[in-house]
N, CA, C and O atoms as a Maestro MAE file, in Angstrom:
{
 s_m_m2io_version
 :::
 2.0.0
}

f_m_ct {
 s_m_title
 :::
 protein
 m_atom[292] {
  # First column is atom index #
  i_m_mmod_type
  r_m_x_coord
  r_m_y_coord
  r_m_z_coord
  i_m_residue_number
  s_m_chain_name
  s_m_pdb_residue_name
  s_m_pdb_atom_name
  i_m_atomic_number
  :::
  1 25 -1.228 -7.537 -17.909 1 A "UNK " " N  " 7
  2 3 -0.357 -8.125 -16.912 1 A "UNK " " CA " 6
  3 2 -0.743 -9.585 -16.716 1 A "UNK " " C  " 6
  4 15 -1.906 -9.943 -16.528 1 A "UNK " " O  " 8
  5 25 -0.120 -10.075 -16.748 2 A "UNK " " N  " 7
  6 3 0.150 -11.434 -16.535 2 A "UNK " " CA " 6
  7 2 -0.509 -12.182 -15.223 2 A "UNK " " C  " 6
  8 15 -0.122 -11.561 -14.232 2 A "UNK " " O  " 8
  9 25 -1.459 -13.410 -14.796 3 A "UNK " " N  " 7
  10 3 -1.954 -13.327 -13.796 3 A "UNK " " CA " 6
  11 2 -0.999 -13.891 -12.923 3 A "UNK " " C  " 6
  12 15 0.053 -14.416 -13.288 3 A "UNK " " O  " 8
  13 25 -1.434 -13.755 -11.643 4 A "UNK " " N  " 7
  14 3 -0.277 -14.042 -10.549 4 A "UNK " " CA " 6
  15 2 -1.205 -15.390 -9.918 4 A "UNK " " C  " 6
  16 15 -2.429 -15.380 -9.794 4 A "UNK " " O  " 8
  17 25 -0.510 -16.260 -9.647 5 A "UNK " " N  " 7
  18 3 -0.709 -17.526 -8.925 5 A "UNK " " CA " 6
  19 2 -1.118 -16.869 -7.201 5 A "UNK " " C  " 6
  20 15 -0.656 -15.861 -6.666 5 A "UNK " " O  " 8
  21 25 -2.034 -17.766 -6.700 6 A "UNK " " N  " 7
  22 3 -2.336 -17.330 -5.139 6 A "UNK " " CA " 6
  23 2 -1.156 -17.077 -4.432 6 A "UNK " " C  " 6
  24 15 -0.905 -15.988 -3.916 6 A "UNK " " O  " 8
  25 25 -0.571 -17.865 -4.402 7 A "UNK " " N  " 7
  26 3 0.901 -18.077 -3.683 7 A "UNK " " CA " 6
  27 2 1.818 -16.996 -3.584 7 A "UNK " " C  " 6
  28 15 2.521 -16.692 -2.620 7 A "UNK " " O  " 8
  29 25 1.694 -16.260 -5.091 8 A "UNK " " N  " 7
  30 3 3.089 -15.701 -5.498 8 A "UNK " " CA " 6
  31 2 2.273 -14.096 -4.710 8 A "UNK " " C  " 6
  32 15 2.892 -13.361 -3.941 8 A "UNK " " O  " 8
  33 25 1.026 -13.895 -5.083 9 A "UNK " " N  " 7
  34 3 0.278 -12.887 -4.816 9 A "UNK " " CA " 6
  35 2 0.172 -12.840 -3.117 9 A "UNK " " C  " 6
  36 15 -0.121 -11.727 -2.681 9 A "UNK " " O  " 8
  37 25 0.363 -13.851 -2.164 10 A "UNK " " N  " 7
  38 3 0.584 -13.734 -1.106 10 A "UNK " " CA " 6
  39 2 1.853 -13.860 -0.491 10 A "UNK " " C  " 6
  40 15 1.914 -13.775 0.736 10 A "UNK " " O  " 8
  41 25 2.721 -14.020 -1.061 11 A "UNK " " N  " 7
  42 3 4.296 -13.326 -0.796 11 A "UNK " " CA " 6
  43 2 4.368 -12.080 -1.718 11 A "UNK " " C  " 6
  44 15 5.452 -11.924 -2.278 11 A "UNK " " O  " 8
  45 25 3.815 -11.559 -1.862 12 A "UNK " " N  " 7
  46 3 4.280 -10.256 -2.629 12 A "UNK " " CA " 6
  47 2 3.296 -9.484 -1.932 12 A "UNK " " C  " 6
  48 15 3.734 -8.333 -1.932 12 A "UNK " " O  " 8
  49 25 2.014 -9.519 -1.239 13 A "UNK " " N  " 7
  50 3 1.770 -8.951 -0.495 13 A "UNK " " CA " 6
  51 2 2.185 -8.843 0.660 13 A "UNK " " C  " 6
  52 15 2.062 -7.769 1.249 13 A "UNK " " O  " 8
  53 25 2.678 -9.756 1.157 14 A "UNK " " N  " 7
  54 3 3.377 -9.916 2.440 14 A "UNK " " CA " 6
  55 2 5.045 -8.652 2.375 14 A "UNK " " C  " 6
  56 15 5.363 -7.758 3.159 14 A "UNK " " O  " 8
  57 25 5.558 -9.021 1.432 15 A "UNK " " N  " 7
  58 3 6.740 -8.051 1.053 15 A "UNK " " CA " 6
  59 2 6.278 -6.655 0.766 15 A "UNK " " C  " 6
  60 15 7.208 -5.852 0.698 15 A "UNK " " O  " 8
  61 25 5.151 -6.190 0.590 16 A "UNK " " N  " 7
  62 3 4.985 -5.168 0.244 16 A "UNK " " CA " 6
  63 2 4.634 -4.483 1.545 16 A "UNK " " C  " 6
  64 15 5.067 -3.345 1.722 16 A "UNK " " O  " 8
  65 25 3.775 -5.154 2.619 17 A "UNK " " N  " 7
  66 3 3.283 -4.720 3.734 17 A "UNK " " CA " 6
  67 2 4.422 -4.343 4.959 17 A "UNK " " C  " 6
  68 15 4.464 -3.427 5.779 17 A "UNK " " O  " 8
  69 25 5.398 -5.598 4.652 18 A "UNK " " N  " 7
  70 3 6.427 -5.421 5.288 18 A "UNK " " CA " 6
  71 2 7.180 -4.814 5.201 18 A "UNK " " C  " 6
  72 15 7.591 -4.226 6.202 18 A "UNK " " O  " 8
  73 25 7.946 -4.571 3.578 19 A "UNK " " N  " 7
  74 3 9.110 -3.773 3.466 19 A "UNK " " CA " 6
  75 2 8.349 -2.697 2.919 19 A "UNK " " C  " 6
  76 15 8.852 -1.642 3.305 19 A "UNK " " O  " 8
  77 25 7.312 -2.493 2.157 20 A "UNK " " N  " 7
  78 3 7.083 -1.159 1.237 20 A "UNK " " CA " 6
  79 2 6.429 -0.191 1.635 20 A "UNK " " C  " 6
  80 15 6.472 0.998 1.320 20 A "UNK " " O  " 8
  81 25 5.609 -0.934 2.586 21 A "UNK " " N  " 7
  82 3 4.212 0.157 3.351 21 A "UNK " " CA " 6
  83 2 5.527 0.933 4.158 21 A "UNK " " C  " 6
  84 15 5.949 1.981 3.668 21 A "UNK " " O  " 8
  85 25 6.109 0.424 5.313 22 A "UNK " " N  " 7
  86 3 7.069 1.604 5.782 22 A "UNK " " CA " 6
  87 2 7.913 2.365 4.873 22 A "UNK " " C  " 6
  88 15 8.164 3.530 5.182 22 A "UNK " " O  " 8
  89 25 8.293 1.974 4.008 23 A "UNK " " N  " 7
  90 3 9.312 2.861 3.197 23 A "UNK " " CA " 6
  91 2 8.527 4.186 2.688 23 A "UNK " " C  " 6
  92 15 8.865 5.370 2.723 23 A "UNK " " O  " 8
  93 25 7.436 3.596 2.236 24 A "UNK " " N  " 7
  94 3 6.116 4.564 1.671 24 A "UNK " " CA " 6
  95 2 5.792 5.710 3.267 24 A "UNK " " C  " 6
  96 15 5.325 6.840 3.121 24 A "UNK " " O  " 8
  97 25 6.039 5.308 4.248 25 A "UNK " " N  " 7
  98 3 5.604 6.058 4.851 25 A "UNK " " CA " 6
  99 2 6.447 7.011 5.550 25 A "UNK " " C  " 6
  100 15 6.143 7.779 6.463 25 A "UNK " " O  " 8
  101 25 7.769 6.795 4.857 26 A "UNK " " N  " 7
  102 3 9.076 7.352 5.581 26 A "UNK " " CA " 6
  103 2 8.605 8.325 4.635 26 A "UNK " " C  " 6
  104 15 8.031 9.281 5.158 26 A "UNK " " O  " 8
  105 25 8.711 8.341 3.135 27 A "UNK " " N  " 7
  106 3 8.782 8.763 2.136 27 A "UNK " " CA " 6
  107 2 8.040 10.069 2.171 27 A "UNK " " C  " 6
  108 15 8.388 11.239 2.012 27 A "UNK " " O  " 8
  109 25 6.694 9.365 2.479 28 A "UNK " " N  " 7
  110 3 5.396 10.201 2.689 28 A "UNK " " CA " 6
  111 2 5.549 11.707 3.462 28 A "UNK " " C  " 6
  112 15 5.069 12.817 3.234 28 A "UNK " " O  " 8
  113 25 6.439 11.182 4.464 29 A "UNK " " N  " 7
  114 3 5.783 12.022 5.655 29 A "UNK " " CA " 6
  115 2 7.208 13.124 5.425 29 A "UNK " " C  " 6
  116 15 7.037 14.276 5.824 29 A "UNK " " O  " 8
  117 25 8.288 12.851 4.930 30 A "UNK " " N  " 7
  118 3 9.789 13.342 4.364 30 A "UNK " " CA " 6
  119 2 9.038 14.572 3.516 30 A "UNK " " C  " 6
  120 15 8.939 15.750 3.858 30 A "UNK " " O  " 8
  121 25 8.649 14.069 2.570 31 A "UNK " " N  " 7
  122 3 7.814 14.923 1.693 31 A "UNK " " CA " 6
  123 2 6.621 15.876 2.550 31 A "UNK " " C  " 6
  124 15 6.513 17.069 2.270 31 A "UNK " " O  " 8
  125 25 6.061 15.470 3.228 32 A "UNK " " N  " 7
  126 3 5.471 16.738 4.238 32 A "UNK " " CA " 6
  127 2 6.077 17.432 4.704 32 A "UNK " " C  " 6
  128 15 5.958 18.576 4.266 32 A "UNK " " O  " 8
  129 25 6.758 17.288 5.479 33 A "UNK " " N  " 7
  130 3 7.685 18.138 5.876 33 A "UNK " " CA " 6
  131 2 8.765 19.021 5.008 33 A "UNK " " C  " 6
  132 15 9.207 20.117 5.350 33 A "UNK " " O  " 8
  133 25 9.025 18.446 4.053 34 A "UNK " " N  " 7
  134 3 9.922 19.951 3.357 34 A "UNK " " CA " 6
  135 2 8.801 21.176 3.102 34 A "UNK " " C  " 6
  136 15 9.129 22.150 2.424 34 A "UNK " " O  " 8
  137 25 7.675 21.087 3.590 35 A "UNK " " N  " 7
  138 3 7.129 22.242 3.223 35 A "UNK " " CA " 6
  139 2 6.275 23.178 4.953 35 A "UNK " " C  " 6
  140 15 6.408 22.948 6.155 35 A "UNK " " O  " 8
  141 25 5.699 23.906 4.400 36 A "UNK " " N  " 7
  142 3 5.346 24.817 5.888 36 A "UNK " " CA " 6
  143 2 4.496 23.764 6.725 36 A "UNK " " C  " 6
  144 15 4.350 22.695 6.131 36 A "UNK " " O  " 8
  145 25 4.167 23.807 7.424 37 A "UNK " " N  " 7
  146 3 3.220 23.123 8.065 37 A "UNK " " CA " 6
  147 2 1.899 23.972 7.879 37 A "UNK " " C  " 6
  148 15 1.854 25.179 8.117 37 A "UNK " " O  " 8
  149 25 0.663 23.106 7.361 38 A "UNK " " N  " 7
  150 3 -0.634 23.633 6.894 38 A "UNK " " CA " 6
  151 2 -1.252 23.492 7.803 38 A "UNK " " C  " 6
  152 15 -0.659 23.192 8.840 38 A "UNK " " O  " 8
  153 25 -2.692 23.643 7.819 39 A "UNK " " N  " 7
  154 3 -3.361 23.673 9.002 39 A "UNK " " CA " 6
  155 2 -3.837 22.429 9.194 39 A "UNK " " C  " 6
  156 15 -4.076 21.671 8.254 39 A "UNK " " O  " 8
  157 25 -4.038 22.073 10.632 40 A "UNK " " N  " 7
  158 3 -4.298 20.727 11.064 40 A "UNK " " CA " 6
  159 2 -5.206 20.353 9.700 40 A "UNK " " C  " 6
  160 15 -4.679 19.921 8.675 40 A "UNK " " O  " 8
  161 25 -6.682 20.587 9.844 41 A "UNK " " N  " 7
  162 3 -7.029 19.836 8.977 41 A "UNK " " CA " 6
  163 2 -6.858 19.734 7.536 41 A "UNK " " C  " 6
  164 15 -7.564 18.894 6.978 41 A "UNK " " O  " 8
  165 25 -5.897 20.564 6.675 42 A "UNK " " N  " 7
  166 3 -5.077 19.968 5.642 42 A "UNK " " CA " 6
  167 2 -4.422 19.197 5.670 42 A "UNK " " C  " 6
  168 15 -4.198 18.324 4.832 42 A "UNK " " O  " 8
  169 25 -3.819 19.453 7.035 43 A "UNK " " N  " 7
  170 3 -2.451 18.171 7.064 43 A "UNK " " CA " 6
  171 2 -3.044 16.888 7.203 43 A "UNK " " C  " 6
  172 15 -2.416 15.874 6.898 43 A "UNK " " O  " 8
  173 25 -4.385 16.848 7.710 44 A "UNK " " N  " 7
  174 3 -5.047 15.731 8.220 44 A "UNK " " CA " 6
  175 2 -5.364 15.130 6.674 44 A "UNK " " C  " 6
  176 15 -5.050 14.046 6.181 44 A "UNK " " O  " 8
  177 25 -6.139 16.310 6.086 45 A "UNK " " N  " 7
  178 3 -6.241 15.512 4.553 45 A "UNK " " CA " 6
  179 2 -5.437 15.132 3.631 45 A "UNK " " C  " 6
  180 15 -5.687 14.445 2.641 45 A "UNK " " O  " 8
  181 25 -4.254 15.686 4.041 46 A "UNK " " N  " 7
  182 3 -3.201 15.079 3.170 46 A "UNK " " CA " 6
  183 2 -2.482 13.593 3.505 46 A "UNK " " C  " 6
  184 15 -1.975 12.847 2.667 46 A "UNK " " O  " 8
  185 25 -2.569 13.374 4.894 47 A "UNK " " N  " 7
  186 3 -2.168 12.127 5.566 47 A "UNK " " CA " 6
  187 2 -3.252 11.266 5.230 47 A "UNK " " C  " 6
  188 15 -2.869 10.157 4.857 47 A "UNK " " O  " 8
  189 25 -4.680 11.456 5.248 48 A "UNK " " N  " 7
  190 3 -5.803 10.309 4.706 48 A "UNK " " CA " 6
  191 2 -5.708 10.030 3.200 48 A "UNK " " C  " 6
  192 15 -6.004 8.923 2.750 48 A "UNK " " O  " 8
  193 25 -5.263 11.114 2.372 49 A "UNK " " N  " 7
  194 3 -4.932 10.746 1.355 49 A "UNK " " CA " 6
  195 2 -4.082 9.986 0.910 49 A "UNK " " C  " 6
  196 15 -4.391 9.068 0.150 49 A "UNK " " O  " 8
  197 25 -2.717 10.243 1.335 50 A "UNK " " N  " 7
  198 3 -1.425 9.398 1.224 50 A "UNK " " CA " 6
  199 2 -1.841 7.619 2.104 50 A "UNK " " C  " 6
  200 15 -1.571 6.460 1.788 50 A "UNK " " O  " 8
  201 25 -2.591 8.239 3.270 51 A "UNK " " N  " 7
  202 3 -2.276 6.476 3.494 51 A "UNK " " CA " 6
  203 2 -3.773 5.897 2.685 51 A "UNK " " C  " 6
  204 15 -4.200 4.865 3.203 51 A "UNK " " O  " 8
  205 25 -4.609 6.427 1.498 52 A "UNK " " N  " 7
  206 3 -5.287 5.429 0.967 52 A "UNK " " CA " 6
  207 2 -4.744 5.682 -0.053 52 A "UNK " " C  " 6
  208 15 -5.440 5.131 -0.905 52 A "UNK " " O  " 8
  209 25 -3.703 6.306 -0.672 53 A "UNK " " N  " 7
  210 3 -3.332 6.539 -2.628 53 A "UNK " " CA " 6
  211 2 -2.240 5.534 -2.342 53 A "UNK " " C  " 6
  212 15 -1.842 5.258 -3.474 53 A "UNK " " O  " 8
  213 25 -1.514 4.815 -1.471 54 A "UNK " " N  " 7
  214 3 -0.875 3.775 -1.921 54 A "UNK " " CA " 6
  215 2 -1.710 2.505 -2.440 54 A "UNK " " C  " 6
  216 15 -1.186 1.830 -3.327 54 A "UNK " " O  " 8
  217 25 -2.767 2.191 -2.030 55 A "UNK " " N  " 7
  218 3 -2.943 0.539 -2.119 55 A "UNK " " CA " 6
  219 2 -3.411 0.621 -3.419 55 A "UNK " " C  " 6
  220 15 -3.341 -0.408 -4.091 55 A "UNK " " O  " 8
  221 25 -3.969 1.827 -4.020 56 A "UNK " " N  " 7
  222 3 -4.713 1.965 -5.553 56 A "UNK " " CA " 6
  223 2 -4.098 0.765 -6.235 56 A "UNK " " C  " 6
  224 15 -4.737 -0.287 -6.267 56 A "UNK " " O  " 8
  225 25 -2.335 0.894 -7.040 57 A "UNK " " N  " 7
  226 3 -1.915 1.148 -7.940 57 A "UNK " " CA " 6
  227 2 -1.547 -0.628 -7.690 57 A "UNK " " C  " 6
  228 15 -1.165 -1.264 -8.672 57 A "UNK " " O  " 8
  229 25 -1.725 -1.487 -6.043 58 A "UNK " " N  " 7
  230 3 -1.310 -2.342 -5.870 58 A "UNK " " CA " 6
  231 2 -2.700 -3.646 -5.449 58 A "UNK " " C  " 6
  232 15 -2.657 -4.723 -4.854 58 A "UNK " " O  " 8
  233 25 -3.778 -2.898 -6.082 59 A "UNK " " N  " 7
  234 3 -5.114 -4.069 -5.384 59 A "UNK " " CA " 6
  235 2 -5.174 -5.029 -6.222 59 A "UNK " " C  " 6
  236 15 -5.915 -5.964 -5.918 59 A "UNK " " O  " 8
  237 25 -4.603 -5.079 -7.209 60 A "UNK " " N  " 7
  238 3 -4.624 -6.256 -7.820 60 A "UNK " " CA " 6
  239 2 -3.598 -7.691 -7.492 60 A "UNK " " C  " 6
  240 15 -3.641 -8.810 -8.004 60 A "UNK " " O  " 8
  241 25 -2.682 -7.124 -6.420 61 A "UNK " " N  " 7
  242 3 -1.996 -8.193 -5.487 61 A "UNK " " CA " 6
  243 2 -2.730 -8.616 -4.257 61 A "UNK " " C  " 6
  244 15 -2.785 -9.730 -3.736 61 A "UNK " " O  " 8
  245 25 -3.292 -7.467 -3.898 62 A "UNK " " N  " 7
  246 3 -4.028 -7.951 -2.771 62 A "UNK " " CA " 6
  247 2 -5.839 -8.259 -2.554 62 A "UNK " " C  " 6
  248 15 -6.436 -8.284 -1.477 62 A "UNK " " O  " 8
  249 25 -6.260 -8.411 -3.550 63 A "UNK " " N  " 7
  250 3 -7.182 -9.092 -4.602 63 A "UNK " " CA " 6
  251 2 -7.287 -10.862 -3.779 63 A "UNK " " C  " 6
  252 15 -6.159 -11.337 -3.643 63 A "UNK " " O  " 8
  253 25 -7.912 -11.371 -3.498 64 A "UNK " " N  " 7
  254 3 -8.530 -12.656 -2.720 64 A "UNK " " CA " 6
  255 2 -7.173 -13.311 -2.063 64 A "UNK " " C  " 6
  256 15 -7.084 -14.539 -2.069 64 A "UNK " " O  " 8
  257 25 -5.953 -12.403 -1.409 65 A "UNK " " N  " 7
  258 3 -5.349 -12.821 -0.455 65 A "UNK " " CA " 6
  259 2 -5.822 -13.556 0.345 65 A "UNK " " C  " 6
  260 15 -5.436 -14.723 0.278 65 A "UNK " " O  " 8
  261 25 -6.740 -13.232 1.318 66 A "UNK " " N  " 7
  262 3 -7.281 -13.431 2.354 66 A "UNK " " CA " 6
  263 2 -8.438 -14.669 2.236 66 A "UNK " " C  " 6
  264 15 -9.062 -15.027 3.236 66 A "UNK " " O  " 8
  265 25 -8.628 -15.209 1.064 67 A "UNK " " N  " 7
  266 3 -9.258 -16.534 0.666 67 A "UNK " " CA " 6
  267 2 -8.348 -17.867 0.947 67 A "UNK " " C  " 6
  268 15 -7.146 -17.943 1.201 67 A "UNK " " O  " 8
  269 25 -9.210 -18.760 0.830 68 A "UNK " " N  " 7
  270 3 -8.122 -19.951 0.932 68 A "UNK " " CA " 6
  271 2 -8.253 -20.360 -0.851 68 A "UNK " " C  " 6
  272 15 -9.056 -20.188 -1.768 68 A "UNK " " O  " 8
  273 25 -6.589 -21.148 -0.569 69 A "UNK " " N  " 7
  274 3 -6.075 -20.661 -2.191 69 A "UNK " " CA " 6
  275 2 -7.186 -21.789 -3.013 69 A "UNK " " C  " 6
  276 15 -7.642 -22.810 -2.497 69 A "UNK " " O  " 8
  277 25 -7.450 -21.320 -4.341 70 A "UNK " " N  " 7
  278 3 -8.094 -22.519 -5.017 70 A "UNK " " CA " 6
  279 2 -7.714 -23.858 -4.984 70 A "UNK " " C  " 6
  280 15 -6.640 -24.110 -4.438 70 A "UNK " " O  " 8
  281 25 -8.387 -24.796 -5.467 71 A "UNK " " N  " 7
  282 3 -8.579 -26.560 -5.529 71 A "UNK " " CA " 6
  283 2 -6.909 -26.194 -6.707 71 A "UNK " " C  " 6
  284 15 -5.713 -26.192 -6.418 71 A "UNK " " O  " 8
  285 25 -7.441 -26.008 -7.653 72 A "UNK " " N  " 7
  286 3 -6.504 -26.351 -8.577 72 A "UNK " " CA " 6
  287 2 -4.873 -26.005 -8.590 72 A "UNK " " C  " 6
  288 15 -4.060 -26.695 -9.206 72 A "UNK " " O  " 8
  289 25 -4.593 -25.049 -7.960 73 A "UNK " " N  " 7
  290 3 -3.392 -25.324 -7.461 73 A "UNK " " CA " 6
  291 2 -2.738 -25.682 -6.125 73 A "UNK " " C  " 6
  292 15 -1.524 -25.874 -6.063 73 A "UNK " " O  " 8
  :::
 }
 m_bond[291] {
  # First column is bond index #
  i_m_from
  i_m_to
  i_m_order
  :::
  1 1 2 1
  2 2 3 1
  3 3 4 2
  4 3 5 1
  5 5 6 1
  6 6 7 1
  7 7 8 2
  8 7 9 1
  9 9 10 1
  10 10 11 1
  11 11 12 2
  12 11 13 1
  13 13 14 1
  14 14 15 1
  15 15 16 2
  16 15 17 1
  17 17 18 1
  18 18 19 1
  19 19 20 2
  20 19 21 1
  21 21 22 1
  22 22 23 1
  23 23 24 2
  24 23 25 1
  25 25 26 1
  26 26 27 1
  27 27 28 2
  28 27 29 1
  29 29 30 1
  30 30 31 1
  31 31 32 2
  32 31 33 1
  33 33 34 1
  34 34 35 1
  35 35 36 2
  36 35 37 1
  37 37 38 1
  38 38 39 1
  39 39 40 2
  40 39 41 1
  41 41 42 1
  42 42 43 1
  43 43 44 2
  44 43 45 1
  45 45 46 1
  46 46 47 1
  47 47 48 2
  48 47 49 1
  49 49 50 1
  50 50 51 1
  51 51 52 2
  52 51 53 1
  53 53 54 1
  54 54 55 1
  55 55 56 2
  56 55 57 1
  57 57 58 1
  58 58 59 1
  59 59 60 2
  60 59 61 1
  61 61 62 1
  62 62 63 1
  63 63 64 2
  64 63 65 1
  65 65 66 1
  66 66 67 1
  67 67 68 2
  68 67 69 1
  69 69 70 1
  70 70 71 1
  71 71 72 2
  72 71 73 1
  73 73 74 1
  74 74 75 1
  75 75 76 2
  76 75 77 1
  77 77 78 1
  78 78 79 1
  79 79 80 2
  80 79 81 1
  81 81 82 1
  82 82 83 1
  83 83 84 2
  84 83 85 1
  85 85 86 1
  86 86 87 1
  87 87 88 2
  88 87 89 1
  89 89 90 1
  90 90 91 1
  91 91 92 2
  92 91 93 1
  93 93 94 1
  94 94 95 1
  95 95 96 2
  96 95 97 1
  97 97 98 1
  98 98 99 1
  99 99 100 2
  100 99 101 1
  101 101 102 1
  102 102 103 1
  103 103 104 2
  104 103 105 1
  105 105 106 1
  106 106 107 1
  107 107 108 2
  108 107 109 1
  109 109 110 1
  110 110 111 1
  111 111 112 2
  112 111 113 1
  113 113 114 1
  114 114 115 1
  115 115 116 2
  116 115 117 1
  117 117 118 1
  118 118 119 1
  119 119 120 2
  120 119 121 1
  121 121 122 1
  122 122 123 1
  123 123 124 2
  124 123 125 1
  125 125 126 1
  126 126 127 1
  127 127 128 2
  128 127 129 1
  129 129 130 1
  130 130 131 1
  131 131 132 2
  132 131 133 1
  133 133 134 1
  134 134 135 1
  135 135 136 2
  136 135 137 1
  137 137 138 1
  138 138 139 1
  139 139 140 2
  140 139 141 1
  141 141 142 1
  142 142 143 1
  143 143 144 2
  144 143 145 1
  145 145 146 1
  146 146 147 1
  147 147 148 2
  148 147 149 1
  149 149 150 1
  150 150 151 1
  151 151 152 2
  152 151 153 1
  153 153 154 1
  154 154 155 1
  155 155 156 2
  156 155 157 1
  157 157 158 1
  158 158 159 1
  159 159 160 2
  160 159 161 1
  161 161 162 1
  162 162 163 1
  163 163 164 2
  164 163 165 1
  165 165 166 1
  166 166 167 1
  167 167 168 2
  168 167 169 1
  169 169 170 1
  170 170 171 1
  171 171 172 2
  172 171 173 1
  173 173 174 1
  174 174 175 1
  175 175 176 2
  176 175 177 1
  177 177 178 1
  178 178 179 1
  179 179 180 2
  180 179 181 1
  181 181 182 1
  182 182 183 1
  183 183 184 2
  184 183 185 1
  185 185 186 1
  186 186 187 1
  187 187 188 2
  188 187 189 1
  189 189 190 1
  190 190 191 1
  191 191 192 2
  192 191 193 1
  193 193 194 1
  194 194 195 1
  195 195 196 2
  196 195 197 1
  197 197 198 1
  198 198 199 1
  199 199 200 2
  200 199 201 1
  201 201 202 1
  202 202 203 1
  203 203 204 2
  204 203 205 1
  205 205 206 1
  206 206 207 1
  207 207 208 2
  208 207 209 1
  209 209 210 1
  210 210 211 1
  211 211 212 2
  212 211 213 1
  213 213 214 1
  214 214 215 1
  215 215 216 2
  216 215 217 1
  217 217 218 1
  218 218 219 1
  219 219 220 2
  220 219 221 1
  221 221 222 1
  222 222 223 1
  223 223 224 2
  224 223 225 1
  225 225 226 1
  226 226 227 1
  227 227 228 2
  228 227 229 1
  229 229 230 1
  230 230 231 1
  231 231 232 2
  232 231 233 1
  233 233 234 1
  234 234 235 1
  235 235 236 2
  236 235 237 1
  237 237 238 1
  238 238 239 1
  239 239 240 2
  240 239 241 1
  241 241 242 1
  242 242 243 1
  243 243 244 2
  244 243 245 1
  245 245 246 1
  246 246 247 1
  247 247 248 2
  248 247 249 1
  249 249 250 1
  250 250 251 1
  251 251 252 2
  252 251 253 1
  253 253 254 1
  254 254 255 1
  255 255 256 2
  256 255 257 1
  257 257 258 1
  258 258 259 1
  259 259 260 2
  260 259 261 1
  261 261 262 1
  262 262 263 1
  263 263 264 2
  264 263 265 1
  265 265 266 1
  266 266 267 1
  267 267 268 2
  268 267 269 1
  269 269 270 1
  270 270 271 1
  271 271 272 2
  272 271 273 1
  273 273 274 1
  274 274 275 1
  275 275 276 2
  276 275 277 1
  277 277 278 1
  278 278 279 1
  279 279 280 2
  280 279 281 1
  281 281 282 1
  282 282 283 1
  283 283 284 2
  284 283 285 1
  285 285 286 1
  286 286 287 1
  287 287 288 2
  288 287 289 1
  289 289 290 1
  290 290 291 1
  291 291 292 2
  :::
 }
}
């Protein structure tokens, strides 16, 4: 993959937090519910799971966000 400029990597995190994290969590919780309700603490582990298995697939956007951007660009 191609590297991402500071800039572009902090609007695309920003879009993701904003628009994707809720969608992900509509999604998430839609999908719990079509099934029985498990016992608290399954359900509990399934909710700690889901809200840390999103950021996996996306840390490479959010990777030195939170730095101030390099000299060179």
């Amino acid at each position: 993959m191609p590297e991402l400029s500071h800039k572009t990597r902090r609007r695309l995190s920003l879009l993701v937090l904003i628009v994707g994290l809720p969608v992900y969590i509509v999604v998430a919780s839609t999908i719990v519910t079509l099934f029985e309700r498990p016992p608290i603490l399954v359900e509990l582990a399934i909710y700690v799971a889901l809200g840390v298995l999103w950021a996996f697939p996306l840390r490479f956007v959010f990777k030195g966000v939170g730095r101030e951007a390099p000299p060179e660009e």
